[in-house]
C-alpha positions as CSV (number, residue, x, y, z in Angstrom):
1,X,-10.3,22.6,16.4
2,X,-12.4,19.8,15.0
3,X,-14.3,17.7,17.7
4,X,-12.5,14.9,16.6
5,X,-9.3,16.2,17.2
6,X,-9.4,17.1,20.5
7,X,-6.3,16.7,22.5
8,X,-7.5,13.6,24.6
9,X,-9.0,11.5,22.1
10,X,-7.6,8.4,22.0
11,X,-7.5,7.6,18.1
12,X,-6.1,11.3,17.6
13,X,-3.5,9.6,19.5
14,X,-3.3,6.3,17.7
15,X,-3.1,8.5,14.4
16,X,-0.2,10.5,15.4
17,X,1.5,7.8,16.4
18,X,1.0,5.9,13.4
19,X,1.8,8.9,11.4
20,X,5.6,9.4,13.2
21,X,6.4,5.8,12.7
22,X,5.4,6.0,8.6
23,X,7.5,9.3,8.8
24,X,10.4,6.8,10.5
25,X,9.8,4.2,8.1
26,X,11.0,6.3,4.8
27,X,13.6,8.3,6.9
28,X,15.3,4.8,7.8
29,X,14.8,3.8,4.3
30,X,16.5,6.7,2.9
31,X,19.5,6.2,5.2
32,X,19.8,3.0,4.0
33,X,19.7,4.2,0.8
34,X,22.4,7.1,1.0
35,X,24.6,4.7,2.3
36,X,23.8,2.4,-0.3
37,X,24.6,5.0,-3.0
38,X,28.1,6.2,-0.6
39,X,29.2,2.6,-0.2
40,X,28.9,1.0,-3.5
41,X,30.6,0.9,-6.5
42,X,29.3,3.1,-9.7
43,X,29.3,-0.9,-11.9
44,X,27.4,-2.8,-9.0
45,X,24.6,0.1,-8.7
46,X,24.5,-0.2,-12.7
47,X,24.5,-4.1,-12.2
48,X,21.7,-3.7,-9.8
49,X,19.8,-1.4,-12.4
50,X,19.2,-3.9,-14.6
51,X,18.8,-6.8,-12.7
52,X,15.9,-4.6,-11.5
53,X,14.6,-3.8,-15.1
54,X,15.5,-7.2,-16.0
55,X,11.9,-8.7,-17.9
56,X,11.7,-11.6,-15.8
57,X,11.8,-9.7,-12.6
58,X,9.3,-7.5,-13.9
59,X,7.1,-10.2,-14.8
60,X,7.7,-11.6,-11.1
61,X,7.0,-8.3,-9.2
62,X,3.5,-8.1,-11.4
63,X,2.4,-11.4,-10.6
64,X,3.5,-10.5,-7.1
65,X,1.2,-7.0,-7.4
66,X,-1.3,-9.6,-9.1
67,X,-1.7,-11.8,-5.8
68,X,-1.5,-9.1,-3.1
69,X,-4.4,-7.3,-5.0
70,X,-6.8,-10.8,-4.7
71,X,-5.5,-11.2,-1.5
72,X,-6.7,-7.7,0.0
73,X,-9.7,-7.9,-2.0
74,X,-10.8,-11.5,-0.1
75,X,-9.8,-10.1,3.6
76,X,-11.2,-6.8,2.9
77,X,-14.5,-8.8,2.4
78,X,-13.8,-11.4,5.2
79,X,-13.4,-8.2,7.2
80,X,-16.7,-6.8,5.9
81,X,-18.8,-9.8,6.6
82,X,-17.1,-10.3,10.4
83,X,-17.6,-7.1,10.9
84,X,-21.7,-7.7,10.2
85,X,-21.9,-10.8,11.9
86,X,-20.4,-9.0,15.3
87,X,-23.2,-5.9,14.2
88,X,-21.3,-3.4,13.1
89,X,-22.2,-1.9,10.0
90,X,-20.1,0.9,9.8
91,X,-17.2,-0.7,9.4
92,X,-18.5,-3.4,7.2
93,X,-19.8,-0.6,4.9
94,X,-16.1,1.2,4.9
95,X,-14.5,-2.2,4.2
96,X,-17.6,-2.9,1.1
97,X,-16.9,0.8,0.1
98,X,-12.8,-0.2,-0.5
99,X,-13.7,-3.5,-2.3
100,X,-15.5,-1.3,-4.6
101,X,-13.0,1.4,-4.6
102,X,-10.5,-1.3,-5.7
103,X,-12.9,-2.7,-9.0
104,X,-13.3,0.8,-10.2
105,X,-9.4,1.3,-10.1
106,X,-9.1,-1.5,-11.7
107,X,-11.5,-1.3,-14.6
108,X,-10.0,2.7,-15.1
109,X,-6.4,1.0,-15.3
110,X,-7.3,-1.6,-17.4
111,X,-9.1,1.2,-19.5
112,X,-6.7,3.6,-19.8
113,X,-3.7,0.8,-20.2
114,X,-5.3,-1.1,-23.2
115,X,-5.7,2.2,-24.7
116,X,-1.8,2.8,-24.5
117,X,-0.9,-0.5,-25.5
């Protein structure tokens, strides 16, 4: 086994556990959704479709995506500089290393998208 993985290590255990409770997270969502499906009628799940597909709530839910993006990209950065000021770089560099991850998603995106459209 790796040496991080060793049976007593205590973020091994912190992974794990984050790991069932993601695994939890879609099963529960799932259920809800089967019964969902069961439970409803055939013209309110088709009424839900296009309220879904609707433009405006399309234009709402990007705006939405639009805001939590800025908003991860500031506390990814607040992160990075607390994380200096308290001395520890690694960290900092990891959270530095995602803002950039983030700006070259978003200039491949914005690349391939105004190439589509």
């Amino acid at each position: 086994t790796y040496f991080f993985l060793s049976e007593g290590n205590h973020a091994f255990d912190l992974l794990s556990g984050f790991c069932t409770g993601f695994g939890y997270f879609f099963f529960i969502v799932s259920i809800i959704n089967l019964v969902k499906l069961k439970v409803c009628s055939p013209e309110k799940l088709k009424q839900d479709e296009i309220e879904w597909k609707d433009e405006r709530n399309v234009q709402i839910m990007r705006l939405a995506f639009t805001i939590m993006a800025l908003v991860s990209v500031f506390l990814l950065a607040a992160l990075a500089v607390v994380c200096l000021l308290l001395g520890y770089s690694t960290p900092a560099w990891l959270a530095i290393g995602a803002i950039y991850l983030e700006l070259l998603v978003f200039f491949v995106a914005y690349f391939i998208l105004s190439r589509r459209m």
